[in-house]
RODO-2510 file (C-alpha; in nm, 4 decimals, decimal comma):
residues 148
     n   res          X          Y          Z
     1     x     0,5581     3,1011    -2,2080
     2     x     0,5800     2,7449    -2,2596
     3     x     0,3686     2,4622    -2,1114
     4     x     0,4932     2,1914    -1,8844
     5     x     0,8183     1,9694    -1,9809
     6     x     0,7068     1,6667    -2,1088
     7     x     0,8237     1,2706    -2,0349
     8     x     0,8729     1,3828    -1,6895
     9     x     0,6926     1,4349    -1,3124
    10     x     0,6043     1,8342    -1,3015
    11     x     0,4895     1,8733    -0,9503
    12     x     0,2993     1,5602    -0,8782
    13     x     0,1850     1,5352    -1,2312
    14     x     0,3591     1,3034    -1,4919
    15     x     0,2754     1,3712    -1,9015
    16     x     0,3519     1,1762    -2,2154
    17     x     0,4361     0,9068    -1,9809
    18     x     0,3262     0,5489    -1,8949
    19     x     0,4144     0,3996    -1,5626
    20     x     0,4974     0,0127    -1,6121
    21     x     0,4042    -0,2627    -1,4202
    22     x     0,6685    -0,3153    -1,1528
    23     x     0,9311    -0,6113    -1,2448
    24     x     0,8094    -0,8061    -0,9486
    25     x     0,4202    -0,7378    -1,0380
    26     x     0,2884    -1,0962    -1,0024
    27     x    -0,0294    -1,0610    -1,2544
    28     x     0,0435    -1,1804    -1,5881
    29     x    -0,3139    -0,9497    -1,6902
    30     x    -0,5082    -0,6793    -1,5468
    31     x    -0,6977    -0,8017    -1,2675
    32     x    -0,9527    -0,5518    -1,0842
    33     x    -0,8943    -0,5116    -0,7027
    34     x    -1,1267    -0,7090    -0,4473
    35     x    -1,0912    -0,6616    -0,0941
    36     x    -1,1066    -0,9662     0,1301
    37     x    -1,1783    -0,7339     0,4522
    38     x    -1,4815    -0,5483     0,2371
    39     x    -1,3324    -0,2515     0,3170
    40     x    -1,2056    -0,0642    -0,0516
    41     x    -0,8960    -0,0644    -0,0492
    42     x    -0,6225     0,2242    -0,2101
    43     x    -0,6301     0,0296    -0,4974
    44     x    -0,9953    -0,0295    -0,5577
    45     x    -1,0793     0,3480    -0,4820
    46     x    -0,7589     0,3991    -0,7219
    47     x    -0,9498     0,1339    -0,9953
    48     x    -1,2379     0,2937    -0,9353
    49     x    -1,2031     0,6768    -1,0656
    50     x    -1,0039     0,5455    -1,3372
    51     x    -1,2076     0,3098    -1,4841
    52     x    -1,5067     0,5383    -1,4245
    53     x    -1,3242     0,8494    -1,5967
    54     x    -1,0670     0,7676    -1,8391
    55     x    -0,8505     1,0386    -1,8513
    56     x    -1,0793     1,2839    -1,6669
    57     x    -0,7731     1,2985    -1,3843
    58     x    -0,4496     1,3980    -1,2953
    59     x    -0,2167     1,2101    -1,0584
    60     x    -0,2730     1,4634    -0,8215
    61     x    -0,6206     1,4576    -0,8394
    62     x    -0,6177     1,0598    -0,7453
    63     x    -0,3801     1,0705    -0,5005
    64     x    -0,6348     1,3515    -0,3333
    65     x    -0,9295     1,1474    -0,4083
    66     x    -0,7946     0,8103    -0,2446
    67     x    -0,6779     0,9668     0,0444
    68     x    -1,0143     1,1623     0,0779
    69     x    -1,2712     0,8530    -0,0049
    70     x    -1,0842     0,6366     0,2462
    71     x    -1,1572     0,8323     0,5557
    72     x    -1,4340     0,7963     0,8040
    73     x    -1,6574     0,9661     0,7592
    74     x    -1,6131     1,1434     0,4298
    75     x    -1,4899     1,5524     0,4937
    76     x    -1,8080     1,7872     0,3956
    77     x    -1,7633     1,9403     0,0304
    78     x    -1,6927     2,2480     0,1683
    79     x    -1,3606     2,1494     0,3436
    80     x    -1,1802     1,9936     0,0391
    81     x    -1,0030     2,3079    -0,0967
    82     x    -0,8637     2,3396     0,2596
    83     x    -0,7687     1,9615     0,2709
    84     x    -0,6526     1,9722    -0,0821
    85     x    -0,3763     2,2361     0,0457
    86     x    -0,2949     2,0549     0,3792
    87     x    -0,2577     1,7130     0,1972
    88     x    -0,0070     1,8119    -0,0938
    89     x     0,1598     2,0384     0,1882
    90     x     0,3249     1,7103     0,2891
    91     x     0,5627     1,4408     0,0732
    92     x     0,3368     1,2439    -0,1206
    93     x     0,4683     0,9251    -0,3161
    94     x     0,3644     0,9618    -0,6482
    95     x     0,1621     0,6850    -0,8629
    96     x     0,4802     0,4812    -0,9043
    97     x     0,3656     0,3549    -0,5774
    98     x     0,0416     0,2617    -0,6512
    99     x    -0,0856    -0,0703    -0,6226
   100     x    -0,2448    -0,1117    -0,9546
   101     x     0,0818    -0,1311    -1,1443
   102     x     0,2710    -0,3021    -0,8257
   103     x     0,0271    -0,5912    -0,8103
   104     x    -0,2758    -0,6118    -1,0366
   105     x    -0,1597    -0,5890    -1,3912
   106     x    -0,2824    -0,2230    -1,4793
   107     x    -0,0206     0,0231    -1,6756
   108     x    -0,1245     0,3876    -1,5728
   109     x    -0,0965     0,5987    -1,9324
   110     x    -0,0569     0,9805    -1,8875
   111     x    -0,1379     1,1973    -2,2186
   112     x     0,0164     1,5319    -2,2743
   113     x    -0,2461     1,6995    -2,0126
   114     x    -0,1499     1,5120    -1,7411
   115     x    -0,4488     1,3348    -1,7578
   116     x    -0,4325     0,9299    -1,6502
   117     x    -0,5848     0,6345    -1,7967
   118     x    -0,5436     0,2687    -1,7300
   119     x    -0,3596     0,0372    -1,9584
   120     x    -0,3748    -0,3342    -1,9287
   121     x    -0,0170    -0,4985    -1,9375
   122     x    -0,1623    -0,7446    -2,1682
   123     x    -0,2746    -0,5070    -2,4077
   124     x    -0,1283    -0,4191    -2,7244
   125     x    -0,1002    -0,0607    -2,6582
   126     x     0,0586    -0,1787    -2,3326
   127     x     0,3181    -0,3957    -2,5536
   128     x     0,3704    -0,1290    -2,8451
   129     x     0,4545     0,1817    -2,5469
   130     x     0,6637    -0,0801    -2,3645
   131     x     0,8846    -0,1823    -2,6931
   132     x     0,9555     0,1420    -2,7941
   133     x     0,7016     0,1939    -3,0749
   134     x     0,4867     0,4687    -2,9122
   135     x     0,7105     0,7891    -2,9863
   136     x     0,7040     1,0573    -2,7699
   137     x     0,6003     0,8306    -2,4470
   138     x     0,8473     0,7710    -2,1966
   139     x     0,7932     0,4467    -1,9969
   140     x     0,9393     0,4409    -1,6166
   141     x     0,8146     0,1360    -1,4193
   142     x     0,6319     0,1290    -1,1135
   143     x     0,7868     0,0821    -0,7588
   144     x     0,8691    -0,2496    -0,7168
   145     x     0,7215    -0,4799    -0,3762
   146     x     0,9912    -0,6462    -0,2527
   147     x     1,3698    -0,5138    -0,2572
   148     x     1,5627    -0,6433    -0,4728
***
């Protein structure tokens, strides 16, 4: 049996794959999230895991996380399995949706595991995956803000 196709979303996973900043992202460099409310928002719980685990998660496991850390109060430990299942029971947008590539300037690099990292659009990883000169990466771009 073979593993997962690669350059492409297998369940809510993406591998070999880096999700661009969206063409209407307006930060010129990665910028880490602030809230002005001071309560974390989905992308500084997003910022968060990643920059604390590079490449430690799946996009499955941060879209569970984030939805998980932001409610009140937190489920008990023992309930997540069970809220696991009920959450990817339902449509989920996938990372392309995220804010970190929509507005703050952070790539989000998948490796052949399905495991994410962040990539700073100013970079020169960022620029080398981007151009072309990465092979085996495919590049899709985030969701952009506005319509266009």
């Amino acid at each position: 049996m073979s593993g997962p196709p690669r350059h492409e979303a297998v369940g809510l996973n993406y591998y070999d794959t880096l999700i661009a900043v969206s063409d209407d992202c307006p930060a010129g460099h990665a910028e880490v999230p602030t809230s002005r409310t001071g309560r974390p928002t989905i992308a500084m719980v997003q910022y968060a895991m990643l920059s604390a685990g590079p490449g430690a998660l799946t996009q499955e496991d941060v879209l569970f996380e984030t939805w998980l850390r932001r409610q009140e109060p937190e489920p008990a430990a023992g309930e997540r399995p069970r809220l696991r299942h009920e959450f990817f029971s339902r449509s989920q947008a996938c990372l392309r949706a995220s804010p970190l590539p929509k507005r703050h300037g952070w790539g989000l690099l998948f490796d052949g595991e399905g495991r994410v990292r962040l990539c700073p659009v100013e970079s020169e990883e960022y620029r080398r995956i981007v151009a072309g000169e990465v092979p085996g990466v495919t590049v899709v771009k985030a969701m952009r803000t506005r319509r266009g």
